[in-house]
C-alpha positions in Angstrom: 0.0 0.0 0.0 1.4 3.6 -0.7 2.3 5.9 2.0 3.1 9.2 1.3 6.2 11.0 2.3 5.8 13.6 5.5 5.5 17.1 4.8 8.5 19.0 4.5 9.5 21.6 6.8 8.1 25.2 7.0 4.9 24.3 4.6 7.6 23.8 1.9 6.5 22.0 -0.9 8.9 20.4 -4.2 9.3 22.6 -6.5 8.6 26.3 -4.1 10.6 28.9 -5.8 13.3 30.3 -2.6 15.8 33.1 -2.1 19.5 33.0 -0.8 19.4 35.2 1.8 23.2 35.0 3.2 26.4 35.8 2.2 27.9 34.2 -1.3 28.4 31.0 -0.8 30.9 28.7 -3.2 29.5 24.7 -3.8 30.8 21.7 -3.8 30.6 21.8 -7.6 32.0 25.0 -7.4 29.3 27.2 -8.6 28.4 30.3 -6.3 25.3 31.6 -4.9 24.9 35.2 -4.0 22.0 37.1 -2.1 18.9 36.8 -3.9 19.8 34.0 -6.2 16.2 31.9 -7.3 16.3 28.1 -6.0 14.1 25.6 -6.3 12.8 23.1 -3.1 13.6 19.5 -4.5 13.0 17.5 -1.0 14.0 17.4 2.6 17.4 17.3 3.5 19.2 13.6 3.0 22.7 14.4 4.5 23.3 14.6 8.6 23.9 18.7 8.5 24.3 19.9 11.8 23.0 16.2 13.0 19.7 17.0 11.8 18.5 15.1 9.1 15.1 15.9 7.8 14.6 18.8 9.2 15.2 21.3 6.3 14.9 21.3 2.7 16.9 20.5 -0.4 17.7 22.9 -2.7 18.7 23.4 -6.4 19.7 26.6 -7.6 20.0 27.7 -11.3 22.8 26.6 -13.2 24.4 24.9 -10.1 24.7 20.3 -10.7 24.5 20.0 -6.3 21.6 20.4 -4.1 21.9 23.0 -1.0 21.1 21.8 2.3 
């Protein structure tokens, strides 16, 4: 029987267009994101940040090939 997924933290939902809202930041695929750069939600977190798994959201910003936690 399918069970869906829990909800994803702060009423986000896949897909929810977001905001950078700190300081530029370089990724792990080196791209940058800078103040005001568009993301997209694509799912909760899946790696232990801070030990807290789950309880944020994924995201993918424009251009960039890794998600944000």
């Amino acid at each position: 029987m399918y069970k869906p997924p829990p909800p994803l933290p702060g009423g986000y939902l896949v897909g929810d267009e977001v905001h950078w809202c700190g300081k530029g930041h370089m990724l792990d695929d080196g791209d940058r994101v800078v103040y005001g750069e568009k993301g997209e939600v694509v799912g909760p977190t899946t790696l232990e940040v801070y030990g807290r798994v789950g309880e944020g959201v994924a995201v993918l910003f424009h251009g960039s090939t890794v998600w944000v936690h």
